[in-house]
C-alpha positions in Angstrom: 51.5 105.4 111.4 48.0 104.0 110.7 47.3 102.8 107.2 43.6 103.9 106.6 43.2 102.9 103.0 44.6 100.0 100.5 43.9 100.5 96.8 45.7 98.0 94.3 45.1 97.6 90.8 46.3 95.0 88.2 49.6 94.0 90.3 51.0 90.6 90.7 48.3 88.3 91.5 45.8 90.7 92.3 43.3 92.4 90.0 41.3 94.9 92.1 41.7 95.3 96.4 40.2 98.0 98.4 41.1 97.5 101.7 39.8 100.0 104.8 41.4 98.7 108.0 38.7 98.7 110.8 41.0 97.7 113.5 44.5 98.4 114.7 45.4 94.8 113.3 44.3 93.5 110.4 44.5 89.9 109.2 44.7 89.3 105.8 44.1 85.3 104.8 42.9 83.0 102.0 45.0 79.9 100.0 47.4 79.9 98.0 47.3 82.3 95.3 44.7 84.5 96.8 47.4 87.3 96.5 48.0 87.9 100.2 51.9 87.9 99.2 51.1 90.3 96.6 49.2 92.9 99.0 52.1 93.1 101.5 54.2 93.7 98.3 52.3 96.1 96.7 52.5 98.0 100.6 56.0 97.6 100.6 56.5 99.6 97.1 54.4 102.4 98.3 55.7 103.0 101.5 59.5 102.0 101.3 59.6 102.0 97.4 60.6 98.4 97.0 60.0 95.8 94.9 60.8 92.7 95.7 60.3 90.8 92.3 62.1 93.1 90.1 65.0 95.0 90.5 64.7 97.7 87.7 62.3 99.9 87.3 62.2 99.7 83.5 60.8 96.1 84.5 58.2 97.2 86.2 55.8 96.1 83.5 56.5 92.7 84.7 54.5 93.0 88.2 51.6 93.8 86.1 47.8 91.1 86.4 47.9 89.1 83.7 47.2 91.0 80.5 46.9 94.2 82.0 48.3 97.4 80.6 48.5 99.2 83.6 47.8 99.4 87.0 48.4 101.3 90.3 48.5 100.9 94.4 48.1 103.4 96.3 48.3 103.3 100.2 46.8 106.2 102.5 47.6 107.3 106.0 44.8 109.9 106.8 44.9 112.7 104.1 48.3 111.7 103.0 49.1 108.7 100.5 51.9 107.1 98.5 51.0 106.2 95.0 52.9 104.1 92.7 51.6 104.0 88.8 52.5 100.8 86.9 54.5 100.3 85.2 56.0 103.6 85.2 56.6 103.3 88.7 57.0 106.8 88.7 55.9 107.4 92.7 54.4 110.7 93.7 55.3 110.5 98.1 52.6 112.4 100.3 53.6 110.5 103.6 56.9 111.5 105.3 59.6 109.4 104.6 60.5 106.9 107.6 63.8 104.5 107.2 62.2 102.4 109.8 59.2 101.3 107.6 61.8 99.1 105.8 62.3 96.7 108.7 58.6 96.6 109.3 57.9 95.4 105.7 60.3 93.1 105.4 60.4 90.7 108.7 64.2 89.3 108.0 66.0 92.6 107.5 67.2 93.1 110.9 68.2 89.4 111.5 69.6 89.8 108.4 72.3 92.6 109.4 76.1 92.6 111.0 76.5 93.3 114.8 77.5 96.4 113.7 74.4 97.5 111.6 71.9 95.8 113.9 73.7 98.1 116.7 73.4 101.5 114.4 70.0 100.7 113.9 68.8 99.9 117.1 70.7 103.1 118.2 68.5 105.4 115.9 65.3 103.7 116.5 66.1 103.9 120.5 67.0 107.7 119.7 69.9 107.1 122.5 72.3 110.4 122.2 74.5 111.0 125.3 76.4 114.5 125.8 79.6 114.7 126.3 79.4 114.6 129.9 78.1 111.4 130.8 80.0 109.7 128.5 82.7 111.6 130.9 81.1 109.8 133.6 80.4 106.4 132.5 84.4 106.3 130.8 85.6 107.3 134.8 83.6 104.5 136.3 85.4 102.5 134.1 88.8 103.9 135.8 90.0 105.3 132.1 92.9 108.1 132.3 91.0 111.6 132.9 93.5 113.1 130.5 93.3 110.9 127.5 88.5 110.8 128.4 89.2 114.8 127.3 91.4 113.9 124.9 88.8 111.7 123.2 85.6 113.5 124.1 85.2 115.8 121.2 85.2 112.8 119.1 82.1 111.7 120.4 80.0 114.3 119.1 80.8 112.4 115.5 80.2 109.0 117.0 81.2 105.9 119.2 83.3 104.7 116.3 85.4 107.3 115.7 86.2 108.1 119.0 87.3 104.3 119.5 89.0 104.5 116.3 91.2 107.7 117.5 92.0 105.8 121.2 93.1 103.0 119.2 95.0 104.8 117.3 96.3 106.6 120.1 97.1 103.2 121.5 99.3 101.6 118.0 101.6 105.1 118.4 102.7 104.7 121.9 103.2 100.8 120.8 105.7 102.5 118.1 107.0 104.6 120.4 107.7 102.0 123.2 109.5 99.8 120.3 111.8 102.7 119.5 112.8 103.2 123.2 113.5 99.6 123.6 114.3 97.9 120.2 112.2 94.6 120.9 109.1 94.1 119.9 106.0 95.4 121.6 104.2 92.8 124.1 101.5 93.7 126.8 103.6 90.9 129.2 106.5 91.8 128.1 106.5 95.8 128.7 104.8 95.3 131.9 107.9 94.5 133.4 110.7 95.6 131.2 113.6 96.8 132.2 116.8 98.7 130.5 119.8 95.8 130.3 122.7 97.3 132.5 125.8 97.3 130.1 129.0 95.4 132.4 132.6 97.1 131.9 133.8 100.3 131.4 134.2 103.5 133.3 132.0 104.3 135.6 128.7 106.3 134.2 129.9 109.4 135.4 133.2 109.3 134.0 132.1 108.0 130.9 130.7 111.1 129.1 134.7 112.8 129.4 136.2 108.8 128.7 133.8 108.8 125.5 135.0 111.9 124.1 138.6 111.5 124.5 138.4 108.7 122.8 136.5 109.7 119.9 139.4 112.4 119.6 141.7 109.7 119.3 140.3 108.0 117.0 139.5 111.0 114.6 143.1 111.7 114.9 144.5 108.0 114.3 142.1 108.0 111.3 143.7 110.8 110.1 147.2 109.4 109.7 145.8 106.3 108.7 144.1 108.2 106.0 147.5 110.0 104.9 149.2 106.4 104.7 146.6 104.9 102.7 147.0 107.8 100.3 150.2 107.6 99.8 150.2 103.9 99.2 147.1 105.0 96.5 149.6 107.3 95.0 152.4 104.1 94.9 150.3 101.9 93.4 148.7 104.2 90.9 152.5 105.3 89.6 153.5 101.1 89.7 150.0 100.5 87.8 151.2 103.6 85.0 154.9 101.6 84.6 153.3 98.8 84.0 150.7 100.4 81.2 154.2 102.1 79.8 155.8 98.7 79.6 152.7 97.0 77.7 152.9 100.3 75.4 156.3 100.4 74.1 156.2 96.6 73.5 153.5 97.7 71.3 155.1 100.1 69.8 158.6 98.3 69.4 156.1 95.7 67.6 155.2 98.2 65.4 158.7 99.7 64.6 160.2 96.3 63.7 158.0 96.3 60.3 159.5 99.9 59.3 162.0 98.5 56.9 159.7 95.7 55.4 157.4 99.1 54.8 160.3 101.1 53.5 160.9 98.4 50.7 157.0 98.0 50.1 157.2 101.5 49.4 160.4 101.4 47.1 158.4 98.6 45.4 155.3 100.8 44.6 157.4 104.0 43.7 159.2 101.9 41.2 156.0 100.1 39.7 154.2 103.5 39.2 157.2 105.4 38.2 157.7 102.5 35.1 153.9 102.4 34.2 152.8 106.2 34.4 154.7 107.2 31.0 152.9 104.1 29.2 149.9 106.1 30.6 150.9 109.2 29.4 152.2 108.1 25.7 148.5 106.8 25.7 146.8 110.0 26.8 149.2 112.1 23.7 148.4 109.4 21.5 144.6 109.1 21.7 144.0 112.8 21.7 147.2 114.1 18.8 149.1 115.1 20.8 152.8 113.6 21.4 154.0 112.7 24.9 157.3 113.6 26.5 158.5 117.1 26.3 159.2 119.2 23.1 162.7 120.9 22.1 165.1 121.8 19.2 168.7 121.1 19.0 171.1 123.4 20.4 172.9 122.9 16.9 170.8 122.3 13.8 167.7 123.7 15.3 165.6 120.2 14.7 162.4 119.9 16.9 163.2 116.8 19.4 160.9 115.0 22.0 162.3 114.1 25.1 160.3 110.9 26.4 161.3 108.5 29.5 165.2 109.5 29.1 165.6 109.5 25.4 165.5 111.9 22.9 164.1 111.7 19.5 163.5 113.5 16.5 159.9 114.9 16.8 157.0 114.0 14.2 153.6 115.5 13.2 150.8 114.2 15.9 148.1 111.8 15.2 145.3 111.0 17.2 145.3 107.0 17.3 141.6 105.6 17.9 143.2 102.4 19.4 145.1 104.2 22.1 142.2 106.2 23.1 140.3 102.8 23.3 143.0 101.1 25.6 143.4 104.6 27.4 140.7 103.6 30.3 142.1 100.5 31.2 145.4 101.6 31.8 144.3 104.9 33.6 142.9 102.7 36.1 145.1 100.4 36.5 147.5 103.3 37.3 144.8 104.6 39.8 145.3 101.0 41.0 149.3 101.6 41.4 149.1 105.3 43.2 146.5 104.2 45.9 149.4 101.2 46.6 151.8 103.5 47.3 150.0 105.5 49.2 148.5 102.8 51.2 152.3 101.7 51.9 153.6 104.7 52.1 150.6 105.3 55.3 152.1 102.1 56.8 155.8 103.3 56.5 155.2 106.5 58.0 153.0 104.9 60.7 156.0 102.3 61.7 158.5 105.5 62.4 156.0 107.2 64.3 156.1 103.9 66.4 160.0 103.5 66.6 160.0 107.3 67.3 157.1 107.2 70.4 158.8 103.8 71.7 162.1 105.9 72.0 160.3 108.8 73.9 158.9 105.7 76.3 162.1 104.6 77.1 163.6 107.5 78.0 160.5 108.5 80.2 161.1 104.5 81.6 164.5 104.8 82.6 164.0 108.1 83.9 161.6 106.7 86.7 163.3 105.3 89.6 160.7 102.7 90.0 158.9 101.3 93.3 160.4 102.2 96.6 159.9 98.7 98.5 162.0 100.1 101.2 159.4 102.6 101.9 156.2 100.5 100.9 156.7 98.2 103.8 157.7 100.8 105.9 154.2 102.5 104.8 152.7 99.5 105.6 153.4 99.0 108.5 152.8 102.0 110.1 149.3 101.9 108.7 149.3 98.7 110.6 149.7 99.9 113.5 147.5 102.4 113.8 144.7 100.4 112.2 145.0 98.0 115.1 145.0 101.1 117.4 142.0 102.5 116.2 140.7 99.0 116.7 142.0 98.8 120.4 140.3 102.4 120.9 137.2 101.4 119.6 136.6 98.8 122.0 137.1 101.0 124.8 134.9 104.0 123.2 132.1 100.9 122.8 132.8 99.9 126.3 132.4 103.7 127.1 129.2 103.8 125.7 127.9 101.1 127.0 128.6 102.6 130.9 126.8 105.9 129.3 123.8 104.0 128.6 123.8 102.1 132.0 123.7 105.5 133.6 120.3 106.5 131.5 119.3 102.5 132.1 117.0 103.6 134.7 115.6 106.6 132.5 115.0 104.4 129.7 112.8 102.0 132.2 110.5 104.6 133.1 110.2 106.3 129.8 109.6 102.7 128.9 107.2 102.2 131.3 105.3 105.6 130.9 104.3 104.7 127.1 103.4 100.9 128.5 101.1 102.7 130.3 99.8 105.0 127.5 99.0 101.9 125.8 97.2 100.3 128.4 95.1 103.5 128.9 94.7 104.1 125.2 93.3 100.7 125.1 90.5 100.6 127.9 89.6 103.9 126.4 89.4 102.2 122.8 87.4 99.4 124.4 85.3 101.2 126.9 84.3 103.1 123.7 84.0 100.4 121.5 80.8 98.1 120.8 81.2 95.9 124.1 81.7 98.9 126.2 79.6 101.8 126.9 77.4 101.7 123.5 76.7 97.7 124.6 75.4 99.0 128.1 73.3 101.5 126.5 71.6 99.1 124.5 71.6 96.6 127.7 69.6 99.3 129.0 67.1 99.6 125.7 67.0 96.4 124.8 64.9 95.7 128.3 61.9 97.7 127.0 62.5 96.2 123.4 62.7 92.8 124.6 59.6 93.0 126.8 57.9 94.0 123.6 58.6 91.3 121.8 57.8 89.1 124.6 54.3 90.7 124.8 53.6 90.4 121.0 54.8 86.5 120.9 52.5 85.9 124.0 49.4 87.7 121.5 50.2 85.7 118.3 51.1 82.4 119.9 54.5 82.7 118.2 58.0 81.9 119.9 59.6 84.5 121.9 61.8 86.9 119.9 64.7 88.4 121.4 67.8 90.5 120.9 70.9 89.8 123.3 73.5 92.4 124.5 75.7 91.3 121.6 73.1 92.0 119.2 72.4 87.9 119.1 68.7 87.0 117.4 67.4 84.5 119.8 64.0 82.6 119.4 62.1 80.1 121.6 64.8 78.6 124.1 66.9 81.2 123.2 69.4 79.7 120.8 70.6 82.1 117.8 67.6 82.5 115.1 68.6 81.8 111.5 66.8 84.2 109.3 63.1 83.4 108.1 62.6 82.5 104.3 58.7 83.4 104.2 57.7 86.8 105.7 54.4 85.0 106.9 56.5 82.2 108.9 57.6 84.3 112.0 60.4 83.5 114.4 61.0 79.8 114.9 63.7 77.5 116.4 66.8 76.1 114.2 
């Protein structure tokens, strides 16, 4: 790209610039305050659209001259310009764009990036793209596993990264694979040399698949009976735990029964108290409303109307309603209601205490019908149970034992499947690292940094300025070639901690 034209108007520090470069390298001086800061500026927005003072473009109004409305730059390359209006900032692109141009107009972004984006840039300015072939090549001089390179090669078409990223990968699972096998944890040292433990004891490993079985039959079939015993002692102790929840229920009962003549008097009581106050009631009720209480008759003999009221007959008279019974008449009413819901209340408790005394004599009979715990046949239970238990205990130690002489026969399998998957990780990882930023991508910069380097050698030899350069592991390094800490002024250059 060659910049034919500058055209600025009204921005920053400078009010009018026309610049037509005569030469391949223009210098652009004067003091402070001359606005040389504000033409590389001004460049910058038009070619890589970025303002350095302000980071909004509804501020743009801030980068205009002093008391200017508006303003422009515009910045030509041939027929083809970038203009930039102010302070819209609305920018109408001729020129093609270039993500490059943003490391040329601003000196510390590259210094400023990780390893990792100094590498992806330098890869895209370098153009280097390899095929999948000689990555093939350079990944066998590195003696990586042909199997896993093709494994891995499609990967590369997407990038170094990913293809690392999947070897690595590759490299955690046979890790996670060799810790199952083994059940230690995974070291490089370690699985280098491990070997399967040999189990001592036991039958010997080819007797020990038929030992193991017959074995386990015995013990399925001791468990068995075991089983049986310890259900029948269930069954013991859940009829001893229902004797004992009988014996707690007819003491409660018995309890209960033992008030049934105390209720039977209550209940006599309450009986006689309402039975002596209901015809009071009654003689109350005929009196307030005319009307006469007892029960009405005539004589057998004379023919003479008679009243029979509470046992005693009398002659019977005209009715008159009487305003002071009917005024007494609610009182006593409730005061009988008061008497009925007594007996009732006692006669609930009587009838409650024989329903006890008659469920406490079911109880017993149930109780002395059960012939209670065998003890004779517990302990005899017992013991059998016992016995096997400490059987199945005795066969378990041999089936263990058997086992163990099972897995000393596949000892020497488990070593080399143990060993194959230490390998997998050792060849997962050179692949991961061959792949990775120190391997094969580092050597392909090694190889484009040369021409780079000799650049920037050539360009501080024509400014006078200390040699820049960029080291395999993507190191800035000025003068003596110590790391370079990043410029703060554009205009400063490369210079020495």
């Amino acid at each position: 790209m060659k910049i034919t034209t500058i055209h600025i108007r009204n921005f920053l520090g400078i009010q009018a610039a026309d610049i037509i470069p005569a030469t391949p390298v223009s210098l652009i001086c004067g003091p402070n305050g001359a606005g040389k800061s504000s033409i590389q500026e001004a460049v910058r927005l038009a070619l890589a659209g970025e303002s350095v003072r302000v980071g909004l473009k509804k501020d743009y109004g801030q980068l205009l001259h002093d008391g200017a409305e508006t303003g422009s730059i515009v910045v030509s390359v041939g027929p083809q310009a970038n203009s930039v209006p102010l302070p819209s900032g609305k920018a109408k692109n001729g020129l093609p764009d270039d993500p490059r141009l943003a490391y040329v107009l601003d000196a510390q972004r590259f210094a400023s990036l990780d390893e990792k984006a100094r590498r992806a840039f330098l890869f895209d300015l370098m153009g280097l793209k390899l095929g999948t072939d000689m990555v093939r090549e350079r990944l066998a001089a590195r003696g990586c596993d042909a199997k896993k390179i093709e494994a891995v090669l499609p990967l590369v078409r997407a990038g170094f990264d990913a293809a690392a990223k999947e070897a690595q990968t590759k490299a955690t699972a046979a890790k996670g694979a060799w810790r199952a096998l083994t059940n230690e944890n995974y070291g490089a040292v370690k699985a280098a040399d491990w070997t399967a433990p040999v189990p001592a004891g036991g039958p010997a490993p080819q007797d020990a698949a038929a030992a193991i079985a017959e074995l386990e039959a015995e013990i399925a079939e001791a468990t068995g009976d075991a089983g049986d015993l310890q259900r029948q002692l269930g069954q013991m102790d859940a009829a001893e735990q229902q004797r004992r929840q009988r014996a707690e229920k007819i003491a409660g009962l018995v309890a209960k029964a033992d008030q049934l003549p105390k209720a039977e008097e209550s209940v006599a009581r309450a009986l006689a108290e309402r039975d002596a106050f209901q015809p009071k009631v009654e003689a109350l009720r005929a009196a307030a409303g005319g009307k006469q209480a007892g029960v009405s008759c005539t004589c057998p003999e004379c023919g003479a109307l008679l009243q029979y009221l509470a046992g005693q007959l009398a002659q019977r008279a005209p009715a008159q309603a009487d305003p002071d019974a009917a005024g007494r008449l609610p009182e006593y009413e409730r005061s009988l209601s008061v008497l009925e819901n007594a007996l009732k209340s006692r006669t609930a408790e009587r009838d409650a205490a024989a329903a006890a005394a008659n469920q406490a004599e079911l109880l017993r009979k149930d109780a002395a019908a059960d012939a209670g715990d065998d003890a004779e046949l517990r302990g005899k239970i017992e013991s059998e149970l016992k016995t096997l238990q400490e059987a199945i205990k005795g066969v378990g130690e041999e089936l263990t034992a058997a086992r163990a002489a099972q897995r000393a026969g596949e000892a020497a399998e488990l070593t080399r499947k143990a060993g194959q998957h230490h390998a997998d990780v050792v060849a997962w990882d050179a692949l991961a690292e061959a792949l990775g930023p120190s391997g094969i991508p580092a050597d392909l910069l090694a190889e484009a940094l040369g021409p780079i380097n000799e650049q920037l050698a050539a360009a501080a030899n024509l400014s006078e300025w200390f040699r820049v350069g960029i080291e395999r592991d993507m190191t800035v390094t000025a003068g003596d070639g110590r790391p370079m800490p990043c410029c703060p002024n554009p205009s400063s250059g490369a210079r020495t901690p």
